[in-house]
C-alpha positions in Angstrom: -7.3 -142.7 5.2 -5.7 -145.4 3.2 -7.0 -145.2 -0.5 -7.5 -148.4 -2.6 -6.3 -148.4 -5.7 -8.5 -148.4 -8.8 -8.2 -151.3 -11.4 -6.7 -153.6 -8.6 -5.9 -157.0 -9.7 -5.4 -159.2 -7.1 -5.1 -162.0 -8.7 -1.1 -161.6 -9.5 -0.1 -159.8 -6.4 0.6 -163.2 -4.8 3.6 -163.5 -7.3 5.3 -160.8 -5.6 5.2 -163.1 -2.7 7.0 -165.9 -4.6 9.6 -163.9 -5.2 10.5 -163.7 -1.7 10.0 -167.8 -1.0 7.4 -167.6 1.0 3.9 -168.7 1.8 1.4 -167.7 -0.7 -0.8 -165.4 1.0 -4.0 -163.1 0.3 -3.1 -159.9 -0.7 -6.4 -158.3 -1.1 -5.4 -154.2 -1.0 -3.3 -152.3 -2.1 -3.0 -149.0 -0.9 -1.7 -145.6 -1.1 -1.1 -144.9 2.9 -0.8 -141.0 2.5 -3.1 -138.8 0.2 -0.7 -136.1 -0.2 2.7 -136.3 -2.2 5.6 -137.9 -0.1 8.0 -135.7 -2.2 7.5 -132.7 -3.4 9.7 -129.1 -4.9 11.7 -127.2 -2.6 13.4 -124.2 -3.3 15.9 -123.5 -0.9 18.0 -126.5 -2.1 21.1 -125.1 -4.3 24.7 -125.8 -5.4 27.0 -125.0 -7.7 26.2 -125.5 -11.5 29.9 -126.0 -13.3 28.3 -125.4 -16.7 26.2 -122.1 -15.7 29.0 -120.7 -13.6 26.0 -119.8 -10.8 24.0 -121.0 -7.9 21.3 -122.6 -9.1 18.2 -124.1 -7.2 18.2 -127.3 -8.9 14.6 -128.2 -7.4 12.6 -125.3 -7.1 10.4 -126.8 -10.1 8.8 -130.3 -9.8 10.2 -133.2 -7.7 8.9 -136.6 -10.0 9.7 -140.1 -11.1 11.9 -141.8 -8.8 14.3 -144.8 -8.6 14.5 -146.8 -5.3 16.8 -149.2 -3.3 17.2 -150.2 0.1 20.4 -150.2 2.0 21.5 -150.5 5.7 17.7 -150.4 6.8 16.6 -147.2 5.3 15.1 -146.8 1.9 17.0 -144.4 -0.7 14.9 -142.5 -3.5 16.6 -141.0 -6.7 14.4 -138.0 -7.4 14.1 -136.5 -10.9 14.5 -132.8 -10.0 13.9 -130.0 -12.6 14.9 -126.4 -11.6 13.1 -123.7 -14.0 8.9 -123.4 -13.3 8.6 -120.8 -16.0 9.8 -123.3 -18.8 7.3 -125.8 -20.9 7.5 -129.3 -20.0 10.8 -131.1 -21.6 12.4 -127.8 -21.8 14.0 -127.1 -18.3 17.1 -128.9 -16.8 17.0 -132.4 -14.9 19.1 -132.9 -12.1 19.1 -136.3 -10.4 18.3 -135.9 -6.1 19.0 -138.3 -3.6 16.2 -138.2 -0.6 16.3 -140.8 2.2 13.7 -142.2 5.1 14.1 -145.1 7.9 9.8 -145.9 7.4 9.5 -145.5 3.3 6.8 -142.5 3.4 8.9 -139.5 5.2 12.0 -138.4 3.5 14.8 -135.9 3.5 16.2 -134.8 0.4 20.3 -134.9 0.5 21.1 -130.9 -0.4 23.2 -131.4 -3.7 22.1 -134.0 -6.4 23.9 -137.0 -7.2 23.6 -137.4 -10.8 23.7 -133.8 -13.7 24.9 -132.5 -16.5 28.6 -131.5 -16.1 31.8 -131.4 -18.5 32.3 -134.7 -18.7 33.1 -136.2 -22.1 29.3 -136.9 -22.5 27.9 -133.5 -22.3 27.0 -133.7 -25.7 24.1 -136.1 -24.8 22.6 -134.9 -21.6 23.0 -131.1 -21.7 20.8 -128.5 -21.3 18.2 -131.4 -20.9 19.6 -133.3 -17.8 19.4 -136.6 -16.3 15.7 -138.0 -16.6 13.7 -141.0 -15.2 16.3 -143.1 -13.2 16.1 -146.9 -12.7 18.4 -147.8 -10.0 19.6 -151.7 -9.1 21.9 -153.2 -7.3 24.9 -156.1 -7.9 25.6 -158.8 -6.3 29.2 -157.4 -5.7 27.8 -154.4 -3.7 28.0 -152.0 -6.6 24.6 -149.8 -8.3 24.0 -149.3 -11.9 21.5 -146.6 -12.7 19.9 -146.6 -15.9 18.7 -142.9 -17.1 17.4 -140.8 -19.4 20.2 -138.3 -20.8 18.4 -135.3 -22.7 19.9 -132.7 -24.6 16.5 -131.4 -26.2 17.5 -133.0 -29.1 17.4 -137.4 -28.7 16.4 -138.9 -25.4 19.2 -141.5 -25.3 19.1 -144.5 -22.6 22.5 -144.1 -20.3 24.3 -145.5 -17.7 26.0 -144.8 -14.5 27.6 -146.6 -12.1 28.1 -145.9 -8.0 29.5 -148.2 -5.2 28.1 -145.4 -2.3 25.0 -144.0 -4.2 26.1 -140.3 -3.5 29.3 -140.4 -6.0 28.5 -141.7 -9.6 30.7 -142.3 -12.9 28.7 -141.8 -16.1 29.3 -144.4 -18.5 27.3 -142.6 -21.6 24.6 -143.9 -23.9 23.8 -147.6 -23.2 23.2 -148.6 -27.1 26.8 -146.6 -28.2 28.8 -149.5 -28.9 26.4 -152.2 -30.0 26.3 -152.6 -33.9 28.4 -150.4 -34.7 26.5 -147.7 -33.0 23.4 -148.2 -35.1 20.8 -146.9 -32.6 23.2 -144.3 -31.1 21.1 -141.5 -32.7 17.8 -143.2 -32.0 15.0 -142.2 -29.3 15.4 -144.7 -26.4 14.9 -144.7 -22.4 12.8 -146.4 -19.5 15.4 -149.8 -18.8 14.2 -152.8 -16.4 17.1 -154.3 -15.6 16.4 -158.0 -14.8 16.8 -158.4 -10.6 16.1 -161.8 -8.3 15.6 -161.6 -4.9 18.2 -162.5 -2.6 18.7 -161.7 1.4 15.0 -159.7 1.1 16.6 -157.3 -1.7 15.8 -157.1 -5.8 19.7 -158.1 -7.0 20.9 -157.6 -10.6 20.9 -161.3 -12.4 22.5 -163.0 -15.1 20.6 -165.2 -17.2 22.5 -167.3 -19.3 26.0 -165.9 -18.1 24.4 -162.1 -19.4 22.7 -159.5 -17.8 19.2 -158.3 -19.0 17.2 -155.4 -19.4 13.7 -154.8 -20.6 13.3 -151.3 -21.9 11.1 -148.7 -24.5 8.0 -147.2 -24.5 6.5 -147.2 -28.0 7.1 -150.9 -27.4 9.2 -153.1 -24.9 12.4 -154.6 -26.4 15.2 -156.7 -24.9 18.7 -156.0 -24.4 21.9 -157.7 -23.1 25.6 -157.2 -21.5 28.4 -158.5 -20.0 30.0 -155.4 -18.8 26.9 -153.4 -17.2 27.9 -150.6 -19.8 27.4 -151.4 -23.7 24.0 -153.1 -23.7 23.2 -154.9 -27.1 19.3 -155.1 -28.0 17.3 -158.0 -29.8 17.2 -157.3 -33.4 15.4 -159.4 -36.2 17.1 -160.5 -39.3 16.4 -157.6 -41.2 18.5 -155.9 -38.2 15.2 -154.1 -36.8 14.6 -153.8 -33.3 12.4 -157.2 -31.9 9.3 -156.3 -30.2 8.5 -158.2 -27.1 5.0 -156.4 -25.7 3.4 -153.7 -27.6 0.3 -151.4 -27.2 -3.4 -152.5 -27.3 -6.2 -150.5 -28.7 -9.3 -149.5 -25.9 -6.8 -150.3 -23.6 -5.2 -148.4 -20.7 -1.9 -149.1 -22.5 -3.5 -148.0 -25.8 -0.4 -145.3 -26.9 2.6 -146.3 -24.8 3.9 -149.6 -22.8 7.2 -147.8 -21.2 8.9 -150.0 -18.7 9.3 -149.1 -14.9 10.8 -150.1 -11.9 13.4 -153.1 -12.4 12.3 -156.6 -14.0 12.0 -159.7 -11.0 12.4 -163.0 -11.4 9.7 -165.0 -9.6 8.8 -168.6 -9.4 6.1 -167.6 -12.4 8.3 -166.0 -14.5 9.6 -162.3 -14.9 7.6 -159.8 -13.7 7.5 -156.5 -15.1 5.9 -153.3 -14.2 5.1 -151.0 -16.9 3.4 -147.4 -17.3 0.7 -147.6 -19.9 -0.3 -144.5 -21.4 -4.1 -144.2 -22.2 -4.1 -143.0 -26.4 -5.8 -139.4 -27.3 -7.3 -140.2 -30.1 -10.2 -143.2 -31.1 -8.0 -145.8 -29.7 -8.4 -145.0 -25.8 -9.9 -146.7 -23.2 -12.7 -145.0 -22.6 -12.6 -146.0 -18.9 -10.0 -143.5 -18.4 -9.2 -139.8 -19.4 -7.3 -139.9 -22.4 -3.5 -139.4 -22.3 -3.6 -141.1 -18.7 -0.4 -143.0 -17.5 -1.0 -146.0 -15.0 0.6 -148.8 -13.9 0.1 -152.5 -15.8 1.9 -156.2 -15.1 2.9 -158.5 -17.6 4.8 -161.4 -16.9 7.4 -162.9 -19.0 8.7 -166.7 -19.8 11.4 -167.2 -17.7 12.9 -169.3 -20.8 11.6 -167.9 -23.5 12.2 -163.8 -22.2 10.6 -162.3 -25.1 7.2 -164.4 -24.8 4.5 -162.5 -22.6 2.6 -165.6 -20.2 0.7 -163.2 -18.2 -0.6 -159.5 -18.7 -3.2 -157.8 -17.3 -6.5 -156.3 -18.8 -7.1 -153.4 -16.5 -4.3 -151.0 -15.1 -2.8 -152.2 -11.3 -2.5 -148.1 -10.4 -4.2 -145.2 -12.0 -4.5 -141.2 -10.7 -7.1 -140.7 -8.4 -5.7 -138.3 -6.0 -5.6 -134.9 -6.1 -1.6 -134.5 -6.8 -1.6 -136.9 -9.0 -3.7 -135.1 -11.8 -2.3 -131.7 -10.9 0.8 -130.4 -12.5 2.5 -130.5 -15.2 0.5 -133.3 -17.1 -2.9 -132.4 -16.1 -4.0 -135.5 -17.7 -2.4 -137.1 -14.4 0.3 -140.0 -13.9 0.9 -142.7 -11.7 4.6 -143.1 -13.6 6.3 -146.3 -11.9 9.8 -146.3 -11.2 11.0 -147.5 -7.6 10.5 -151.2 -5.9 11.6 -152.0 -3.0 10.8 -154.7 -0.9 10.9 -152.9 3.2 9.6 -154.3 6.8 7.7 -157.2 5.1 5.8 -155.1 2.8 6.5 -153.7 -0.9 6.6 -150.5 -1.3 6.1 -148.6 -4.9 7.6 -145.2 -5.8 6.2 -143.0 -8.7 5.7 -140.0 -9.8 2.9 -138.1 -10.0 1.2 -135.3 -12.9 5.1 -134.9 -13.7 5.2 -132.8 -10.2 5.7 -134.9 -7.4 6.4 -138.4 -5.9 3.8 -140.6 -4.3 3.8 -144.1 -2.3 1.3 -147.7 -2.9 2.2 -150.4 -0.6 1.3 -154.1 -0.7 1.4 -155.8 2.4 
């Protein structure tokens, strides 16, 4: 049976819509067609780990917040993929997977990942931690840019990597190492939107003002810039701190964090962003929802002004409500948005669930 999501808003979904050109229409559910994961751990996956020197079975733990794209009619998924159950959440190793379908719900995981810790020159940043949380567009050239978390269980550090097949990808290390000097090289960042606009029915990477964007953060949402897809530069005041474009709000479903998700999209009403709000733990929750509770929020932003917030909404677009999606490794549960795709007419949103699996909400 198709589940409707809780909170729904349906008063924004028609910007989704604009994106695409089209007639304005009535999108009153939004649904979650399955009520079982669509991705979930499997075992007998293996290869070759260059830095252990050993088989490893690079999923056998939890299978969780993915990246999406479309390409040649079939949807692609960038699965996180952690391979040791007996170790503590944020202690095992990440591993990037690559799954595909041809109708967006069934997939097949590819048997190596795409994306992992190996000996090249940044090791130092994403080993024994992994590759984390991928965000995944595409240029206008043909090439992909991921944007990912590189963990070495010291500093989470936003990183890039760049494919022109999606199976072969060159790292191109921390996204903030170059800009001021490499002021916020050492500092805690992840979660990048990059800034897309429809063209042909696909989310493409745009420039703005002859620059690429990207909103990113989770304690906050900041801005960031670059020419080059590689050294990204964020928005800093003039005291050099970093500019704060969205931030939490107490009794609110976004009450502790406001961490970005799937990539930013221009639309005729501005830019519209996805974000996973985290529900607080402490006096500042929504009550509404089980404290420390991740779920999906909207805000648009001024397509002239990038930094000013036009539209946000009040209640979350996506909470947990099915089984998988509050059991796992965060039994608080998680609807964690990271993969948008627009497929067969309909968008279709990837996320991951309770830090364990992957589930589907599609709006017609």
């Amino acid at each position: 049976m198709k589940k409707i999501i809780y909170c729904l808003s349906i008063f924004l979904w028609p910007v989704f819509l604009l994106a695409q050109k089209a007639k304005l229409a009535d999108l009153s559910a939004f649904y979650k067609p399955v009520s079982t994961p669509i991705l979930k751990a499997d075992s007998s996956l293996v290869f070759y780990d260059s830095l252990k020197k050993a088989m490893v079975k690079w999923q056998k733990a939890d299978v969780f917040n993915p990246a999406a794209v479309v390409k040649n009619g079939k949807v692609y998924l960038f699965t996180r993929s952690e391979d040791n159950p007996a170790a503590i959440l944020g202690g095992r190793t990440s591993r990037i997977g690559l799954a595909v379908s041809s109708d967006g719900i069934h997939f097949k995981h590819f048997s190596r990942p795409v994306l992992f810790p190996d000996n090249s020159p940044f090791k130092q940043y994403d080993y024994p931690g992994g590759c984390e949380d991928p965000r995944v567009v595409e240029t206008a050239d043909g090439r992909y840019v991921m944007a990912f978390t590189a963990w070495n269980y010291d500093v989470p550090r936003l990183s890039i990597a760049m494919s022109k097949d999606l199976f072969h990808w060159t790292k191109k290390g921390p996204a903030f190492a170059v800009a001021y000097k490499g002021k916020f090289l050492n500092m805690a960042s992840k979660s990048a939107s990059m800034v897309t606009k429809m063209r042909n029915g696909r989310p493409i990477l745009a420039k703005i003002n002859n620059k690429y964007w990207m909103y990113w953060g989770e304690h906050f949402v900041n801005l960031a810039w670059s020419t080059n897809l590689s050294d990204w530069y964020p928005l800093v005041d003039n005291d050099g701190k970093l500019r704060q474009a969205m931030i939490t709000r107490p009794g609110m479903f976004d009450s502790d964090l406001t961490e970005c998700g799937p990539p930013a999209l221009v639309t005729d009403k501005g830019i519209l962003l996805l974000y996973n709000g985290k529900n607080a733990e402490n006096e500042k929750a929504d009550t509404s929802l089980p404290k420390g509770t991740y779920s999906v929020g909207e805000a648009v932003f001024d397509i002239n002004d990038m930094e000013k917030v036009v539209f946000r909404t009040d209640t979350c677009l996506l909470r947990p409500s099915l089984p998988h999606e509050i059991t796992g490794q965060y039994a608080a549960g998680t609807t964690f948005s990271e993969g948008l795709v627009y497929f067969k007419d309909k968008w279709y949103l990837y996320y991951g669930t309770a830090d364990s699996f992957i589930g589907v909400a599609i709006a017609k």
